[in-house]
C-alpha positions in Angstrom: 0.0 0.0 0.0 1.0 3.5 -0.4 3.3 5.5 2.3 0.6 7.6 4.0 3.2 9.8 5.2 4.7 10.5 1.6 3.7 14.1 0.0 2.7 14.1 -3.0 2.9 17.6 -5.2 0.6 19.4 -8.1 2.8 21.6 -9.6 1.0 24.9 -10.5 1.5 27.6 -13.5 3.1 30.0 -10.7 5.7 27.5 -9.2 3.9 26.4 -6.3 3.0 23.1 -5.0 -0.4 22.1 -3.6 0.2 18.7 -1.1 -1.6 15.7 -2.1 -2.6 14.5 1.6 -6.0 14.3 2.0 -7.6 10.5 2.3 -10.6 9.4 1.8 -12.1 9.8 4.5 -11.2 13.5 5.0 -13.0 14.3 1.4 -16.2 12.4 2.9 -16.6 14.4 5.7 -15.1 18.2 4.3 -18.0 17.6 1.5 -20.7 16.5 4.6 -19.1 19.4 6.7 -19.6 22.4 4.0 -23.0 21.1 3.6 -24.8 20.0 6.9 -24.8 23.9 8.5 -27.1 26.7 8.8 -29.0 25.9 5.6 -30.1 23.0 7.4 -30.2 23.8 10.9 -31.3 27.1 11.2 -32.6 28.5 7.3 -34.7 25.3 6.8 -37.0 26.4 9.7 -38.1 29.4 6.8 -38.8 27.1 4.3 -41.1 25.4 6.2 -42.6 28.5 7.5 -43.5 29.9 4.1 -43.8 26.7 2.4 -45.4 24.7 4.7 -43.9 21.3 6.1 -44.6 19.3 2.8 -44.0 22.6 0.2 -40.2 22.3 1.9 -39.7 18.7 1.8 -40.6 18.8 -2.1 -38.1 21.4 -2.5 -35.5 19.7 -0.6 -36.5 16.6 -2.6 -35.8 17.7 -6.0 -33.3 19.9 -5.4 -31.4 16.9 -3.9 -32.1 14.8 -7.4 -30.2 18.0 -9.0 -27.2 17.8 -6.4 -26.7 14.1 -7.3 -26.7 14.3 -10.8 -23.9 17.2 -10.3 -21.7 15.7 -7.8 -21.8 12.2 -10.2 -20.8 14.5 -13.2 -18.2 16.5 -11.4 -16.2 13.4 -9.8 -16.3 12.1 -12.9 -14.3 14.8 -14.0 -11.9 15.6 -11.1 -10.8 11.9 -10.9 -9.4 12.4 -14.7 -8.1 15.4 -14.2 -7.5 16.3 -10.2 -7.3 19.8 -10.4 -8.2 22.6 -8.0 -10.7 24.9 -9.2 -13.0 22.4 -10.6 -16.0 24.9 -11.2 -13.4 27.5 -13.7 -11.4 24.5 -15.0 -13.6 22.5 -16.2 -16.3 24.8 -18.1 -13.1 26.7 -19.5 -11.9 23.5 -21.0 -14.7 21.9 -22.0 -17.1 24.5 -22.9 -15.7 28.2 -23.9 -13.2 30.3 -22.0 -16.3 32.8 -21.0 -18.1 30.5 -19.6 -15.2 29.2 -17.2 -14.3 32.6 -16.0 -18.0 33.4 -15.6 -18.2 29.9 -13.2 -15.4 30.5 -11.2 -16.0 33.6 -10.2 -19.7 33.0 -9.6 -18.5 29.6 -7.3 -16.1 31.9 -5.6 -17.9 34.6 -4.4 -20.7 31.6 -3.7 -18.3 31.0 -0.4 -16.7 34.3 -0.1 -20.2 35.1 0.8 -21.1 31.9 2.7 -18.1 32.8 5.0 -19.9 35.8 6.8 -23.8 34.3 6.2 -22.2 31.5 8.6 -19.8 33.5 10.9 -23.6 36.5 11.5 -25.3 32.8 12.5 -22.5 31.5 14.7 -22.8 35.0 16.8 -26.8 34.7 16.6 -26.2 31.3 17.5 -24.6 32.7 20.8 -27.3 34.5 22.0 -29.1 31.3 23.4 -26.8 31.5 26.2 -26.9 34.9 28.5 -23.6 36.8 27.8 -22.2 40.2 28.0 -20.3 40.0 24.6 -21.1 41.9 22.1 -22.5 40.1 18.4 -19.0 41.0 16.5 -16.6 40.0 19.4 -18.1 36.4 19.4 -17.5 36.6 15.4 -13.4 37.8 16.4 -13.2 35.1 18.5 -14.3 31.7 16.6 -13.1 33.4 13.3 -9.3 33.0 14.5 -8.8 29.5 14.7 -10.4 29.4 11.8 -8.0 31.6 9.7 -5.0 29.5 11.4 -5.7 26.3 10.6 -6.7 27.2 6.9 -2.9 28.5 7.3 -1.2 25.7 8.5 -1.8 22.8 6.0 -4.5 21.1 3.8 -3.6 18.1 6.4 -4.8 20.1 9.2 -7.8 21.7 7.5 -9.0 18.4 6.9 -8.1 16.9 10.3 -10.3 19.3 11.3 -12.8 19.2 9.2 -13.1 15.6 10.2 -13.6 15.8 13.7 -16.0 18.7 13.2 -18.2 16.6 10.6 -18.2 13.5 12.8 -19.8 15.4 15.7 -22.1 17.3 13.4 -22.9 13.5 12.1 -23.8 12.2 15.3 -25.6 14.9 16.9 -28.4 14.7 13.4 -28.5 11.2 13.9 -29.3 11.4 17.7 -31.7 14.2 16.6 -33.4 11.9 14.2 -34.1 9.1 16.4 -35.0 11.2 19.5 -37.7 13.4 17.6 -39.0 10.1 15.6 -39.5 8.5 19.5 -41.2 12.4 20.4 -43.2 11.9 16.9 -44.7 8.6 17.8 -45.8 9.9 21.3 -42.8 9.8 23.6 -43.2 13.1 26.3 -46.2 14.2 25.1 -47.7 13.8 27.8 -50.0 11.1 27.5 -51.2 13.1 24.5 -50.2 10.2 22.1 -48.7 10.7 18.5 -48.4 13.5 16.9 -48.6 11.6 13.3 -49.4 14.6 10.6 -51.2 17.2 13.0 -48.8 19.6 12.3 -49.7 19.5 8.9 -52.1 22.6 8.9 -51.6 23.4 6.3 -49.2 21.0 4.3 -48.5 23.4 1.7 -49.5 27.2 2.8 -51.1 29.4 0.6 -55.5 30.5 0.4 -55.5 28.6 -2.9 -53.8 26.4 -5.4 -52.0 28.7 -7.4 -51.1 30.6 -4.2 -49.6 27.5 -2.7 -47.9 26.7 -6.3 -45.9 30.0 -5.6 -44.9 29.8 -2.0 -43.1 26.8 -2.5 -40.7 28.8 -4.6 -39.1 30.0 -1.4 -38.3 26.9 -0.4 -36.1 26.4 -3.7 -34.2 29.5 -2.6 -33.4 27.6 1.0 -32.8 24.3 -0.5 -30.1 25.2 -3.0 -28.0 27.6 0.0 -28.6 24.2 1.8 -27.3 21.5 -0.3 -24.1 23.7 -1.0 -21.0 22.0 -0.3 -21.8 18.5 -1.9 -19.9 19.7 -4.8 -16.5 19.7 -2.5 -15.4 16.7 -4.0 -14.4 18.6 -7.0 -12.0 20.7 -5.2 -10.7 18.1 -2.9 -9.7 15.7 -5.6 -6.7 18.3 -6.3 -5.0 17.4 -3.1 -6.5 13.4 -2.3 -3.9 11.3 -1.7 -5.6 8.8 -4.3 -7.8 10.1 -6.3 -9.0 6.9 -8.0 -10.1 5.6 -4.2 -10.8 9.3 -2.9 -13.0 10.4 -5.0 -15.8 7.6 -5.7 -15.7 7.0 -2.2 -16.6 10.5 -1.7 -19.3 10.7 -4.2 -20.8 7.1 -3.3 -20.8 7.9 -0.1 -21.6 11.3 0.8 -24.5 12.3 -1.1 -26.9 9.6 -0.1 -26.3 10.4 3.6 -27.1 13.9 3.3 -30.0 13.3 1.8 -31.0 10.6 4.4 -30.2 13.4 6.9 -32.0 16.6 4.9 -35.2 14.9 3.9 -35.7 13.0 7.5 -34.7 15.8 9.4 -36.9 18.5 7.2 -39.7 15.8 8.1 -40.0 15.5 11.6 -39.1 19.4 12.1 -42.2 19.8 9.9 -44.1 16.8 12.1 -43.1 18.5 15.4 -43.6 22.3 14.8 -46.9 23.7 13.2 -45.6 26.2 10.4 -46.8 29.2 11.4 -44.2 28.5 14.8 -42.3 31.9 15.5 -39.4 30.0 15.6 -39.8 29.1 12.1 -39.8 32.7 10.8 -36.8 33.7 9.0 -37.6 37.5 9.8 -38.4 37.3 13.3 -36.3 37.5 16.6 -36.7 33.9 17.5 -36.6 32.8 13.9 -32.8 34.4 13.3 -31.5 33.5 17.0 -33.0 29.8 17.3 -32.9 27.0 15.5 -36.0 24.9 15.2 -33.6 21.5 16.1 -33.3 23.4 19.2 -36.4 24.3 20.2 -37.7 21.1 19.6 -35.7 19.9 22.8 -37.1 23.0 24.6 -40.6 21.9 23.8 -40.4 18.4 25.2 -39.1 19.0 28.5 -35.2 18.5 27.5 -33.6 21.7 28.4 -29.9 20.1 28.7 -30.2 18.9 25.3 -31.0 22.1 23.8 -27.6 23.7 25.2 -26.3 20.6 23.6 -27.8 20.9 20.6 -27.4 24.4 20.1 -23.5 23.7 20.4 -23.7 21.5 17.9 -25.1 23.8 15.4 -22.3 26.5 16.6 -19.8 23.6 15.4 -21.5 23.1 12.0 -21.5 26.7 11.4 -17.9 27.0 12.0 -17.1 23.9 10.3 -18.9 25.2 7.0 -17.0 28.4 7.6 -14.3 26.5 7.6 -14.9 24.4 4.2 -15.8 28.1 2.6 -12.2 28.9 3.3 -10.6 25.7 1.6 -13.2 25.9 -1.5 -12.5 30.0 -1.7 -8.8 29.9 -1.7 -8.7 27.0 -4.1 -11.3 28.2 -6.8 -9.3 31.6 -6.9 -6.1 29.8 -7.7 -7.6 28.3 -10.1 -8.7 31.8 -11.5 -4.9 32.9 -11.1 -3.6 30.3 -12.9 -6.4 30.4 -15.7 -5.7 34.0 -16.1 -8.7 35.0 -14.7 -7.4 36.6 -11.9 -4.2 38.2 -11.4 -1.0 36.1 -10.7 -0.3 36.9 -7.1 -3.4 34.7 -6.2 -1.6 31.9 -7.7 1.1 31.5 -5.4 1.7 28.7 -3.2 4.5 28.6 -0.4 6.3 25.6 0.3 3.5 24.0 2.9 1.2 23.6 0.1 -1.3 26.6 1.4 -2.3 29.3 -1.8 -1.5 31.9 1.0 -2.6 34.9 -0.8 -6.1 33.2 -2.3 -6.7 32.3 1.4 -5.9 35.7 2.8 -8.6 37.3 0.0 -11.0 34.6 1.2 -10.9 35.2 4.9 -10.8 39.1 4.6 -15.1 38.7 3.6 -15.2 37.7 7.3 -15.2 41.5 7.8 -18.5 41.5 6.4 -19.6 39.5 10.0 -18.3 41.9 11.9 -20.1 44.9 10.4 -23.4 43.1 10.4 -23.0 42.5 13.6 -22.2 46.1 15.0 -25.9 46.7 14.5 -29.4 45.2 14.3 -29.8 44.1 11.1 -27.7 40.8 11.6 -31.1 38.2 10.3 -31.2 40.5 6.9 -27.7 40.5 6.3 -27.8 36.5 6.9 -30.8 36.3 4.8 -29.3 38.4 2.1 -25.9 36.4 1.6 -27.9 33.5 2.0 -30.0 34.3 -1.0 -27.3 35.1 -3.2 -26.1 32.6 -5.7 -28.4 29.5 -6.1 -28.6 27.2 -9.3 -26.7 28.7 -12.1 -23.2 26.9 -10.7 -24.6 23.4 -11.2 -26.5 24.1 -14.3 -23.1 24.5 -15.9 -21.3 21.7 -14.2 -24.1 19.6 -16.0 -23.7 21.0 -19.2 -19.6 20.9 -19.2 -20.0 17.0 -18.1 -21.8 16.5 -21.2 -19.6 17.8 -23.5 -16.8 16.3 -21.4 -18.4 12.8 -22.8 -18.9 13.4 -26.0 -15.8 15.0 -26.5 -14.0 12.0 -24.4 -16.1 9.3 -27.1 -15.5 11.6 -30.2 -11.5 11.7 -29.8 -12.3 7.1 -29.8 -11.0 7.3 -25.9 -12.7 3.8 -24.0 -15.1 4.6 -21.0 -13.2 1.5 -19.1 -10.1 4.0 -19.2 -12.0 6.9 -16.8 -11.2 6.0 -13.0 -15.0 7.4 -12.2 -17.8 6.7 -14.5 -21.1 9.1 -13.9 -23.9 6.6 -13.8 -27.5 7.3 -16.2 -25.2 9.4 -18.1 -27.2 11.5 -20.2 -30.3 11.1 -18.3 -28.6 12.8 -14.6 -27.2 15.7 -16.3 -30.6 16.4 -18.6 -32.5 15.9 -15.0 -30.3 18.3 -13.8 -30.8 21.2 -16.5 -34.1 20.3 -16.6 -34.6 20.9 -12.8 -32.3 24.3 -12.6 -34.0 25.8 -15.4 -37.3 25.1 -14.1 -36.8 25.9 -11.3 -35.4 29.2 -11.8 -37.8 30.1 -14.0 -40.4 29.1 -11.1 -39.0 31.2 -8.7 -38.7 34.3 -10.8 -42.4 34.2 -12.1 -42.7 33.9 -8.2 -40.7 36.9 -6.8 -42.6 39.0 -9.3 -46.0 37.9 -9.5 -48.6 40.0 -7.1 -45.8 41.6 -5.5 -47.3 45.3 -4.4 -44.5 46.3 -2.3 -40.8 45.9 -2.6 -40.0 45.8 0.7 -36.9 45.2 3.0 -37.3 41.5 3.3 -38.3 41.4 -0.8 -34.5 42.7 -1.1 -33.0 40.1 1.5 -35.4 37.3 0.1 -34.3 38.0 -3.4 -30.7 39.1 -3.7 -29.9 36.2 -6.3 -32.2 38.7 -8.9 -30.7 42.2 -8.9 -27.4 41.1 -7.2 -26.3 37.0 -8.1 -27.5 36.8 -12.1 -26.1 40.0 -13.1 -22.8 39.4 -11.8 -22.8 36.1 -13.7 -23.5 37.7 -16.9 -21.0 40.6 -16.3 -18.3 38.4 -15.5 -19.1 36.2 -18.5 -18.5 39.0 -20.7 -15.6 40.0 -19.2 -14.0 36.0 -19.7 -15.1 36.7 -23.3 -13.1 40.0 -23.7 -10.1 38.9 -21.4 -9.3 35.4 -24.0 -9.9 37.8 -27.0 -7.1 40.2 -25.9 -4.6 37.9 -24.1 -4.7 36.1 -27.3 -5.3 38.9 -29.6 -8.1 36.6 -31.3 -10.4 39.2 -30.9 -14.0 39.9 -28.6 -15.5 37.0 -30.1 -13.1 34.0 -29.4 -13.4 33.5 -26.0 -17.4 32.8 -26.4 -16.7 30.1 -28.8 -17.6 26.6 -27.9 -14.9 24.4 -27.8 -15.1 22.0 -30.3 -14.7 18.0 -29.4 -12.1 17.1 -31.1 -9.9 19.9 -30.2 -10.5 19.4 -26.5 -7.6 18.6 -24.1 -7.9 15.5 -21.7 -4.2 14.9 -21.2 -3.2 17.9 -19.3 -3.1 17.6 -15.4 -4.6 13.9 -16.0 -4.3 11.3 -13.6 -1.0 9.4 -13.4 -0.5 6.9 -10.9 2.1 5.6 -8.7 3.3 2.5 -8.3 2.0 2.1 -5.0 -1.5 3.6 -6.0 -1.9 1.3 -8.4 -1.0 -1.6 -5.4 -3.6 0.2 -2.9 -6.0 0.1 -5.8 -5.6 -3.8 -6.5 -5.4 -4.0 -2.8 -8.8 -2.3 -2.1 -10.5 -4.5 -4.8 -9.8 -7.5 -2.8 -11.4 -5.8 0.3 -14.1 -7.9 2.5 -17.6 -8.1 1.2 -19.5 -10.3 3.9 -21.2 -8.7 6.9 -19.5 -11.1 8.9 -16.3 -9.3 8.7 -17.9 -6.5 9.9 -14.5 -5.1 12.2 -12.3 -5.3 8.6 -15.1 -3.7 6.5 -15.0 -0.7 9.4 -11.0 -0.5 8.9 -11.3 0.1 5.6 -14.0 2.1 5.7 -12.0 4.7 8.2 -8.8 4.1 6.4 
């Protein structure tokens, strides 16, 4: 088997060298720790509240069918060709050199504004326990460790990251079976179970069509909620293993966070009626307290809510923490792309891309400021808001002229280390889903509005504030290629065509020992009986 201790390099455009160090296991729990956070433990409660219990499950449903088909597609990619930066990378390559500088930058500032949306929740978060501190000191204070160990080395970034994850992990879980035993009648009081009382409405709205648009909210949640899945397509740069790393990581990732998000949107919709205050995104309650821990308060378990609520301090942190690692790393890929400028691309000799990470961390300020005043919940829910859908519609639609180009240049599907199952079906789900869906949720935002109000703009930021800087920065990839290369405006909208498409660049090349842990892990145990081997390998 391979030296676990050896470092393996990706040299970059600049000189630097990112560290190939991360294992398997570290890419399964950074891509369930940048996704199980506040969009699950504290923004779901407003999808629920506007929705209604079964409007937000839908959502969180679909949206989930979308997130699988792009995290299939994407691994399918980054196991070929592990490179950081997947979301710039890859539609530069495959599709037109617009269109990659477009994605990147829209993926990049995805996080860069995720950073402070989770560090305003993490001092909000803080309030459920009586202190003199103010809002933007408790920011200061969890933000620093951060920073370090984002500093230090990938190694310790995803150390951490899988410590945090496993607590996060177990806390759900523990959540999951206590509320189903609280669902079914346990500590009610002799009051028996709650089965679907809670379900007043099931879908909110005076009429059909009325309820047909409220469930567009929930879309908005869902997408800032499944964020992070995608991970796996940054990680891959610096696995250990790609080949093992990154299946593994798809396999098993995806399937339990959607065990985790559809159960746990379920019995949060079974135990709370949706017009609870605690629901409401734009009330006091609603911003300071999560409905996973108010459902402790309401049974009688006050010790578990402290508990609880920890908990959800950790998964804010930790997907602070993941918004880091995917910031630094998409804007070296910009740097070295020549979509950003070269000082981003340089990485010292610990394998950290010091001065991406230094960018990425400074939009922590943005936390503090919110937090000097009262307007904390808007500034959350306008971050929040910001950036849904378009990143994975164009993941789908590189992977598919990743494939054809792969099959038109007579390359052998047996020869890719990762094969995206129900290709083309996934990705066409996928496109068919994202458009839809956003065409839903504009006709939505619009429709019978008579008053654009404060929490229209907060609710709604991905209109007049995430689109436009998509389209901006998609002309601006366009006119950058043009006069780099002196080709003119034109050439860098061009698509790519499939025989002219490079899939030997950055591909992976194995090690000797890579290809022995590979063989090795073929031969792994299969029965249940083994069940103390199956768990080694499993952790390691």
């Amino acid at each position: 088997m391979a030296d676990k201790d050896a470092v393996q390099v990706i040299n970059t455009s600049s000189g630097g060298q990112l560290h190939r160090k991360l294992q398997a296991r570290h890419l399964e729990m950074i891509a369930i720790g940048g996704t199980i956070g506040t969009g699950l433990l504290l923004k779901s409660g407003g999808s629920i509240y506007t929705a209604g219990p079964l409007g937000a499950l839908l959502c969180f449903l679909i949206v989930g069918i979308q997130g699988y088909a792009v995290t299939v597609a994407l691994g399918e990619m980054a196991t070929l060709i592990p490179v950081s930066g997947a979301f710039s990378h890859f539609p530069g390559r495959f599709v037109s050199p617009a269109l990659g500088h477009a994605s990147g930058w829209n993926y990049w500032l995805n996080w860069a504004v995720t950073i402070p949306t989770e560090m305003v929740a993490v001092a909000q978060f803080m309030l459920y326990w009586p202190n003199a501190l103010p809002n933007w000191a408790w920011s200061v204070i969890f933000y620093i460790p951060i920073a370090a160990v984002n500093l230090v080395t990938v190694l310790a970034f995803g150390e951490i990251e899988f410590v945090l994850s496993i607590v996060k992990i177990v806390a759900v879980v523990f959540f999951l079976i206590v509320g189903t035993f609280v669902w079914l009648g346990v500590g009610q009081g002799g009051a028996g179970p709650l089965w679907f009382k809670n379900y007043s409405p099931a879908i909110k709205g005076d009429d059909g069509f009325n309820r047909f648009l409220n469930i567009a909210s929930g879309f908005t949640t869902a997408f800032f909620s499944y964020g992070g899945t995608e991970l796996v397509g940054l990680t891959a740069a610096e696995a250990d293993n790609p080949r093992k790393s990154v299946p593994r990581a798809i396999n098993g990732t995806f399937y339990r966070i959607l065990i985790f998000y559809i159960a746990a949107i379920f019995l949060v919709g079974v135990l709370l009626p949706p017009d609870s205050e605690v629901l409401d995104p734009y009330s006091g309650n609603g911003i300071q307290q999560s409905p996973f821990v108010y459902v402790w308060t309401v049974i009688g378990i006050d010790g578990a809510g402290h508990l609880m609520n920890a908990v959800i301090l950790i998964a804010a942190l930790s997907t602070t923490n993941s918004g880091v690692y995917a910031c630094s790393r998409t804007l070296l890929r910009l740097a070295e792309d020549g979509s950003a400028p070269k000082f981003f691309a340089k990485v010292d000799k610990r394998g950290i891309p010091v001065n991406a990470t230094l960018l990425s961390l400074a939009f922590g300020v943005i936390a503090l400021i919110a937090n000097y005043g009262d307007a904390s919940g808007q500034v959350f829910n306008f971050l929040s808001n910001l950036f849904p859908a378009i990143a994975w519609i164009i993941i789908s639609y590189t992977h598919l002229r990743f494939r054809r180009g792969y099959i038109a240049q007579g390359r052998r599907l047996e020869d890719l280390p990762y094969i995206a199952p129900y290709f083309p079906y996934l990705d066409f789900t996928s496109l068919t889903i994202g458009f839809a869906v956003i065409i839903y949720m504009f006709f939505s935002a619009f429709y019978q509005v008579s008053t654009f109000d404060v929490n229209w703009f907060t609710g709604y930021s991905w209109i007049y504030a995430g689109y436009p800087i998509v389209g901006f920065m998609f002309l601006v990839g366009g006119w950058l290629h043009g006069h780099r290369n002196g080709t003119g405006f034109w050439s860098g909208f061009k698509l790519i065509r499939y025989e002219d498409m490079d899939f030997e660049t950055d591909r992976l090349v194995e090690t000797p020992e890579q290809i022995a842990e590979n063989a090795f892990i073929k031969e792994k145990p299969k029965s249940t009986k083994e069940w103390a081997k199956k768990i080694w390998y499993k952790l390691f």
